[in-house]
N, C-alpha and C positions, 0 to 999 in steps of 0.2 A: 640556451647555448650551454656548450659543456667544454671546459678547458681543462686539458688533458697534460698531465705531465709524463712525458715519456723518460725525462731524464732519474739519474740516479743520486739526486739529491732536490729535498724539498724544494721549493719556491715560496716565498715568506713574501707578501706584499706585493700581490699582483696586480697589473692595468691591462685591459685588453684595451686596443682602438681599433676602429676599421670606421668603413665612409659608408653611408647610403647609396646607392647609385641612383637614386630616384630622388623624388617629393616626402619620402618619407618622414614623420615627428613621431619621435621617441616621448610616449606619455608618461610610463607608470615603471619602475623595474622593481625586483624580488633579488635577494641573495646578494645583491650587486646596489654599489650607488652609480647611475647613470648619469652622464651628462650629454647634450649637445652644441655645437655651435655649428650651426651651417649644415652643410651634411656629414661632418666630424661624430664621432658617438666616444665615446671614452665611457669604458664600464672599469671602475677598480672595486676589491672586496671590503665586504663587509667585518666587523670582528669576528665573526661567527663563518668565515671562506675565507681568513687570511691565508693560511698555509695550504697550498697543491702536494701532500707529498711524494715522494718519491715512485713513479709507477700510478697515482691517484688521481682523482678530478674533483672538482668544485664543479656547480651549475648552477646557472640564473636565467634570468627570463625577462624580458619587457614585453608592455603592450608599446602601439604602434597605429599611427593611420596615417594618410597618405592622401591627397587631393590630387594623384594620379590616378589610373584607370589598376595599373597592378603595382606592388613592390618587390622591384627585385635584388637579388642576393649581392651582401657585399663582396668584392673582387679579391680582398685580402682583408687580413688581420694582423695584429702585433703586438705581442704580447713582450711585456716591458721593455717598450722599445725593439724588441727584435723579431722579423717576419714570420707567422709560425704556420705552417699546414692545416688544411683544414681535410674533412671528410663527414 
């Protein structure tokens, strides 16, 4: 995943959340400490992806599996607290 800052001032201590919409278990993450409860996911940065600057992106990654047939895409995101776009 890649979280993008479009605004014009850094972001110092980021959380993303968004939900699974499936079966989905969050195993293993990179760049990011992940957690889950339920199908909740909260990724916030690592020391090394604290600050998004201005115009710039951080990026991480998890593995994942699923005792569903597929997984699919979460419906939103929120990033500290506030809903942000995706693409």
């Amino acid at each position: 995943m890649t979280v993008r800052n479009t605004g014009t001032t850094a972001v110092k201590g980021w959380r993303l959340d968004f939900a699974f919409p499936g079966e989905q278990k969050l195993d293993h993450a990179w760049n990011a400490r992940a957690t889950q409860q339920g199908r909740q996911v909260r990724a916030t940065h690592e020391s090394w992806t604290e600050t998004i600057p201005a115009g710039g992106a951080v990026s991480f990654g998890f593995n994942g599996s699923s005792i569903a047939g597929t997984n699919g895409v979460p419906a939103s995101f929120a990033l500290n607290g506030s809903t942000c776009t995706t693409s």
